[in-house]
VOTI-45114 format. One record per residue: x, y, z of N, C-alpha, C in turn; residue number from 1; residue in one letter. Coordinates in steps of 0.05 Angstrom, whole numbers. Example, Ala and Ser with C-alpha at 12.3 -4.5 7.8 and 13.67 -1.06 7.14 Angstrom:
BEGIN
+--------+--------+--------+--------+---------+--------+--------+--------+--------+-----+---+
|  neast | nnorth |    nup | caeast | canorth |   caup |  ceast | cnorth |    cup |   k | r |
+--------+--------+--------+--------+---------+--------+--------+--------+--------+-----+---+
|    264 |   -114 |    156 |    246 |     -90 |    156 |    264 |    -66 |    156 |   1 | a |
|    257 |    -45 |    142 |    273 |     -21 |    143 |    258 |      1 |    157 |   2 | s |
+--------+--------+--------+--------+---------+--------+--------+--------+--------+-----+---+
This chain:
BEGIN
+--------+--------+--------+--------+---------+--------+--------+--------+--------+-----+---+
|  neast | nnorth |    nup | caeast | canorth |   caup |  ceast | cnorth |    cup |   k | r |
+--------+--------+--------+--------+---------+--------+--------+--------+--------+-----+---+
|  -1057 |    876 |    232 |  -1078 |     892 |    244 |  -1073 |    896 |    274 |   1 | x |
|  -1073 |    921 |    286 |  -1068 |     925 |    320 |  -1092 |    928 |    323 |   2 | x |
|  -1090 |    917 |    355 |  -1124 |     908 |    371 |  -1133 |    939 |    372 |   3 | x |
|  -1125 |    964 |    359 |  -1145 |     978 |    363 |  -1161 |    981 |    338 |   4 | x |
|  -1160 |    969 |    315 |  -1175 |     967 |    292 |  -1200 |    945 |    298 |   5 | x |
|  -1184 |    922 |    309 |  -1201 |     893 |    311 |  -1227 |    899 |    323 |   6 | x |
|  -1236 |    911 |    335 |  -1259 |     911 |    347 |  -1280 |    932 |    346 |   7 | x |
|  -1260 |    946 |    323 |  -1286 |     971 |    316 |  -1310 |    960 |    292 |   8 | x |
|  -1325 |    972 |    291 |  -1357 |     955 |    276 |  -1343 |    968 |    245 |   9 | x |
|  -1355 |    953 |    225 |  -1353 |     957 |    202 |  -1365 |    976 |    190 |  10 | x |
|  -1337 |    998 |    175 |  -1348 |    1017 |    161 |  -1375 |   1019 |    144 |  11 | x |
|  -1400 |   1033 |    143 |  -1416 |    1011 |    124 |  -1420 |   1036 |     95 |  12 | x |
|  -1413 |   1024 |     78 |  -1413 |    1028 |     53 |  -1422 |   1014 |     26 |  13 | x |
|  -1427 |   1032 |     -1 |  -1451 |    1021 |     -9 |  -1469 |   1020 |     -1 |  14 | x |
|  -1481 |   1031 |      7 |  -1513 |    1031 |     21 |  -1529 |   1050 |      6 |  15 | x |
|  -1548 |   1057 |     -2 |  -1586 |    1059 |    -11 |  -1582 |   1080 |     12 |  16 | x |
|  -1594 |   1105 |      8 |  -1588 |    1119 |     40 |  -1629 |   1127 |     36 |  17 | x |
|  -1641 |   1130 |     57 |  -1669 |    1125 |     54 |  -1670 |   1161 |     77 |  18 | x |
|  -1691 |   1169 |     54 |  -1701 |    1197 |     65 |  -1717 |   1188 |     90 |  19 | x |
|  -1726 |   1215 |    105 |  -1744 |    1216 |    127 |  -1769 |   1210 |    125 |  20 | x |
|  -1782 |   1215 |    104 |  -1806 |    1205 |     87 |  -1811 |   1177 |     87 |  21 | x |
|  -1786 |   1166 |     71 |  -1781 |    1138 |     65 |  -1789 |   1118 |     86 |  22 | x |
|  -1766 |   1133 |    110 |  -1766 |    1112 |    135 |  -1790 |   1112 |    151 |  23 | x |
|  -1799 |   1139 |    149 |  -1831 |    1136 |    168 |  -1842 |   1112 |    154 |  24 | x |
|  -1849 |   1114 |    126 |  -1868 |    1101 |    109 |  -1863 |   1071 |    114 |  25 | x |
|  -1834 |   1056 |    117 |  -1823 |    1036 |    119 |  -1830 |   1026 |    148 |  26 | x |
|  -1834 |   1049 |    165 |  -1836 |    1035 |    187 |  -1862 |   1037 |    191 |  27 | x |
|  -1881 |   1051 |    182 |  -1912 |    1046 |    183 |  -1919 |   1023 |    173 |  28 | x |
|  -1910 |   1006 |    149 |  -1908 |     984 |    141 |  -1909 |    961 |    155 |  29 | x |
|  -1881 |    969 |    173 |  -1876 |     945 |    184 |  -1894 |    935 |    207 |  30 | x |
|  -1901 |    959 |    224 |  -1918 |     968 |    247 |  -1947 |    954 |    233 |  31 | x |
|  -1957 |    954 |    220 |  -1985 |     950 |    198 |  -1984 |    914 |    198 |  32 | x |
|  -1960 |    903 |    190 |  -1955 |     880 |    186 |  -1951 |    866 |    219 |  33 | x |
|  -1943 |    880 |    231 |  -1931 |     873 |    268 |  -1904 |    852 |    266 |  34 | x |
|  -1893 |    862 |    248 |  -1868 |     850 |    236 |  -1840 |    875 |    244 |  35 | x |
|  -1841 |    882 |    252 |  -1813 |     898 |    259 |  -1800 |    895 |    261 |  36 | x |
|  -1792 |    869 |    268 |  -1768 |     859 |    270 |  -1753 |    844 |    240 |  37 | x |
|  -1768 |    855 |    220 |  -1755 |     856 |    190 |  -1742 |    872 |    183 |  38 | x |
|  -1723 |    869 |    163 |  -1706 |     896 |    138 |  -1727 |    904 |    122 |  39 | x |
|  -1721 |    917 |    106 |  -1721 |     916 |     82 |  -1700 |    914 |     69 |  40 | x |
|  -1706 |    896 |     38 |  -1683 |     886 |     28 |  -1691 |    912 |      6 |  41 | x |
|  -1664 |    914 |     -6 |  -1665 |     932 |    -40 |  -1648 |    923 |    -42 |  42 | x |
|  -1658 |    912 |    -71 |  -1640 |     894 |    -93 |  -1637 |    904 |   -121 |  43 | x |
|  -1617 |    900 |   -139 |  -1616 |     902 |   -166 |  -1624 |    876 |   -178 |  44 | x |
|  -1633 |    873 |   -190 |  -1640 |     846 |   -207 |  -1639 |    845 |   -235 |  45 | x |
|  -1625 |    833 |   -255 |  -1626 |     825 |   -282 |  -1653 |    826 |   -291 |  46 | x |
|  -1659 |    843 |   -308 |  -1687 |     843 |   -323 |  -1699 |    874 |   -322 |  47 | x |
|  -1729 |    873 |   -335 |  -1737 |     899 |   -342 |  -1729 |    908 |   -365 |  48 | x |
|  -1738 |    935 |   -375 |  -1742 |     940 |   -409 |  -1711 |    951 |   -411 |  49 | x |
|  -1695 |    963 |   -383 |  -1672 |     978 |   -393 |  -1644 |    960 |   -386 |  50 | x |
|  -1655 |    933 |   -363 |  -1624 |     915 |   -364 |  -1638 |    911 |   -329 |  51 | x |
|  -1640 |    929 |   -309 |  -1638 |     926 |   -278 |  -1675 |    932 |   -280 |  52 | x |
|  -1677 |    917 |   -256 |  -1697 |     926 |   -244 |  -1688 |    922 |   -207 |  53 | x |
|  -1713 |    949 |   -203 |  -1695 |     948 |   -175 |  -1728 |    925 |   -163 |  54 | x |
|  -1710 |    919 |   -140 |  -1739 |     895 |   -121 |  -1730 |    902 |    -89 |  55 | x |
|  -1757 |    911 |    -78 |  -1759 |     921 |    -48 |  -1785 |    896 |    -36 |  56 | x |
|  -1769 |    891 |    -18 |  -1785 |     873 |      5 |  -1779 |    866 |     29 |  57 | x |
|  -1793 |    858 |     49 |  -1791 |     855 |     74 |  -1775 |    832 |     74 |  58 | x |
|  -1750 |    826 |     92 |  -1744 |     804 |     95 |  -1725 |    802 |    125 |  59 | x |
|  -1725 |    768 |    127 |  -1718 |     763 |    162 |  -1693 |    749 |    159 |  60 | x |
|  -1692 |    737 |    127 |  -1660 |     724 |    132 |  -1638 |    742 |    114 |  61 | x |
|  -1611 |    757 |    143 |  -1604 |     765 |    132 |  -1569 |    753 |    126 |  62 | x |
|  -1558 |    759 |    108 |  -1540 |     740 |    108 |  -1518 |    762 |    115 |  63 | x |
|  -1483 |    737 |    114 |  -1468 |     756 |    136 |  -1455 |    765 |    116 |  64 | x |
|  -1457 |    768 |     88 |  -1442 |     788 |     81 |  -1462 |    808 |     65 |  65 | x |
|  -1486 |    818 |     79 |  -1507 |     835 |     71 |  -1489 |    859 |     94 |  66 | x |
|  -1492 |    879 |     65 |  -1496 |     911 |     80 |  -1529 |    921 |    102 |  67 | x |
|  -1523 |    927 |    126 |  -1545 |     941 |    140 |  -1540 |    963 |    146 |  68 | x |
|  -1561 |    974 |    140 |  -1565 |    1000 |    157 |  -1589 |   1013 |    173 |  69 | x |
|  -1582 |   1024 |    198 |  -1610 |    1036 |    205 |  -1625 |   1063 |    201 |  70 | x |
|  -1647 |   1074 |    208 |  -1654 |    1091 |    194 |  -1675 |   1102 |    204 |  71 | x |
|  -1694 |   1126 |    215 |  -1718 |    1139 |    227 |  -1699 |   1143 |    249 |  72 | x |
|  -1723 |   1163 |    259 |  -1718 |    1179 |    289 |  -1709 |   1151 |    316 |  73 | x |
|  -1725 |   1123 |    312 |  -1718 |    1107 |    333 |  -1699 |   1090 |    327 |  74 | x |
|  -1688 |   1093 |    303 |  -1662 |    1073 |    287 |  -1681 |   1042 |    282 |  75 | x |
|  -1709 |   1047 |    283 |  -1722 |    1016 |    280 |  -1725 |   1004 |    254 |  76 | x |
|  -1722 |   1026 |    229 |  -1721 |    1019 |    203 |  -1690 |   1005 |    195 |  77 | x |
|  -1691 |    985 |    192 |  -1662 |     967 |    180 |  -1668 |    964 |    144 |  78 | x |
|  -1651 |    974 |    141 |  -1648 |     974 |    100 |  -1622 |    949 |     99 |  79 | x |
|  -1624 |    933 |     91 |  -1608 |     904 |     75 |  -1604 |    914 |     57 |  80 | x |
|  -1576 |    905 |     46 |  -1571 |     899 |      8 |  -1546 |    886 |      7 |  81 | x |
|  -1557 |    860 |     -7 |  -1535 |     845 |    -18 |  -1516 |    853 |    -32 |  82 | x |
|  -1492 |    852 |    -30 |  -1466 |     859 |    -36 |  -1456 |    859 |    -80 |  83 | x |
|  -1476 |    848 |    -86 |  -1480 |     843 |   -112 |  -1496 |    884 |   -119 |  84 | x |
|  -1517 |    881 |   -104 |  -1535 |     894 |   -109 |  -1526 |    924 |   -102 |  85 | x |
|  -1501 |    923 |    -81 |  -1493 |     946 |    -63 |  -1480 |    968 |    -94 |  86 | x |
|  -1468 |    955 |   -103 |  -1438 |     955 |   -127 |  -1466 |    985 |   -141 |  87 | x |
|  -1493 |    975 |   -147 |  -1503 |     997 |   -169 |  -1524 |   1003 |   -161 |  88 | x |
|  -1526 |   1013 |   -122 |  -1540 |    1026 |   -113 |  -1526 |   1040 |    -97 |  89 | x |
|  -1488 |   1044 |   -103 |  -1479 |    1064 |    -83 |  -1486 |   1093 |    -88 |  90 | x |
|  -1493 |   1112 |    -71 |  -1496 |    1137 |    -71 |  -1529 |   1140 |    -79 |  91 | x |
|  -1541 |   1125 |    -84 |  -1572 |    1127 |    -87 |  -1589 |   1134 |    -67 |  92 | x |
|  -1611 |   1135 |    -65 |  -1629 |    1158 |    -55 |  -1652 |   1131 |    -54 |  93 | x |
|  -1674 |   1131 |    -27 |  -1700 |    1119 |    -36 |  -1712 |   1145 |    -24 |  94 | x |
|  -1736 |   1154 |    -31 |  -1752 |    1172 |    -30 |  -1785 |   1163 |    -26 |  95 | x |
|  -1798 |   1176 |    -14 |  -1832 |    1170 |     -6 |  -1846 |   1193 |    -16 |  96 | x |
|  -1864 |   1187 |    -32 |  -1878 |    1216 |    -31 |  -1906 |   1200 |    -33 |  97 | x |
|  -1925 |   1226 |    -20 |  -1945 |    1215 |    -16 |  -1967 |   1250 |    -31 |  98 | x |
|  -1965 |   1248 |    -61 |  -1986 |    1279 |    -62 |  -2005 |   1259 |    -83 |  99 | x |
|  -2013 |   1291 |    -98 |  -2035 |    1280 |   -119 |  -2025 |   1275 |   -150 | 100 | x |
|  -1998 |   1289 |   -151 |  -1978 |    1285 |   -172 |  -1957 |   1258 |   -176 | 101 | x |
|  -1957 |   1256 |   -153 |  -1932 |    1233 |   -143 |  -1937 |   1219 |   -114 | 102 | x |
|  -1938 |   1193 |   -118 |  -1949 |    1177 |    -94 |  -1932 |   1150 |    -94 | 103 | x |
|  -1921 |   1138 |    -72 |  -1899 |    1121 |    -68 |  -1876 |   1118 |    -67 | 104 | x |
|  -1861 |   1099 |    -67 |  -1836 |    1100 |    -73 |  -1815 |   1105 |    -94 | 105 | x |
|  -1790 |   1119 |    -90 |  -1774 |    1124 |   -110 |  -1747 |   1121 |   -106 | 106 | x |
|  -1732 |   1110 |   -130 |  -1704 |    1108 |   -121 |  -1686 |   1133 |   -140 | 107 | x |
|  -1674 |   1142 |   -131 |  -1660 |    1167 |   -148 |  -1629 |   1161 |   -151 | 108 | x |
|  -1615 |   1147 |   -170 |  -1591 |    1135 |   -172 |  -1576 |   1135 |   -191 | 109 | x |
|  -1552 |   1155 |   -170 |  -1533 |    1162 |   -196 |  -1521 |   1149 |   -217 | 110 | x |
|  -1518 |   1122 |   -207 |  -1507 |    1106 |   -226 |  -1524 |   1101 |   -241 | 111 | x |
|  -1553 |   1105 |   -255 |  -1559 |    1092 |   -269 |  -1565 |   1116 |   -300 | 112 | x |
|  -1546 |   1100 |   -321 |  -1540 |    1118 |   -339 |  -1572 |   1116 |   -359 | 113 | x |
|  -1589 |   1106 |   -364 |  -1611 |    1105 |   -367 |  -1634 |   1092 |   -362 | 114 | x |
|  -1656 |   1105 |   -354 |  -1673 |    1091 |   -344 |  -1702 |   1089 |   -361 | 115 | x |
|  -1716 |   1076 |   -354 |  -1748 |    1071 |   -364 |  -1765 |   1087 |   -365 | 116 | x |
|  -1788 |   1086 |   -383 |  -1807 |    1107 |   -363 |  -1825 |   1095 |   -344 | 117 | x |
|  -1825 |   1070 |   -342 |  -1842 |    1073 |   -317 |  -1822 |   1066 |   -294 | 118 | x |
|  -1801 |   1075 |   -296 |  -1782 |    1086 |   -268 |  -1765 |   1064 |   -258 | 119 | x |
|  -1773 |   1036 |   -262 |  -1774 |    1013 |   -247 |  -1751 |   1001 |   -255 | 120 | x |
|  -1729 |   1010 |   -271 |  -1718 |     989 |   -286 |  -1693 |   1019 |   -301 | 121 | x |
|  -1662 |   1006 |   -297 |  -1651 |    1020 |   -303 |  -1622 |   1008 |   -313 | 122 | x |
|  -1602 |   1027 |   -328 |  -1583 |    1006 |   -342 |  -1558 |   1030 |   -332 | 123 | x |
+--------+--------+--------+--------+---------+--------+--------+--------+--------+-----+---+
């Protein structure tokens, strides 16, 4: 490796990429809680009716081989995902909607070859 590689920041890949919607909503959250100085984590987890369920939460410990990324107009939204979890949330989407048809969060992900109907849970 020549010292002009060594010191550049890590490509970041695999990552959850979070709409403009998303990140406001994430950071109104955090702002609500007076916790800002959290991620959010998004995880895949074993279980649910189709094999995955996905799990979103606030969290402060982050470990060093977690993917981050930042996110909103002030870069104050940080998205986590463990490296397990990264593998079958690459190229995925989180989404916010807030109408009378559709309200909350959503993950839209290509890798997942079937999903549930109540959205939560995918194989």
């Amino acid at each position: 490796m020549d010292s002009g590689t060594r010191n550049r920041p890590m490509e970041v890949t695999n990552m959850i990429t979070l709409t403009d919607p998303a990140a406001a909503k994430v950071g109104e959250l955090l702002a609500a809680e007076g916790a800002e100085e959290l991620a959010l984590r998004v995880a895949v987890r074993p279980g649910g009716c189709s094999g995955f369920s996905y799990e979103m939460f606030f969290d402060g410990d982050i470990a060093g081989d977690d993917t981050t990324a930042e996110y909103g107009d002030d870069g104050k939204v940080r998205v986590v995902v463990d490296p397990a979890s990264a593998q079958l949330l690459e190229g995925a989407t989180l989404d916010y909607k807030d109408g009378l048809d559709q309200s909350g969060f959503a993950i839209t992900n290509p890798n997942a070859s079937r999903t549930c109907g109540c959205g939560q849970s995918f194989s």
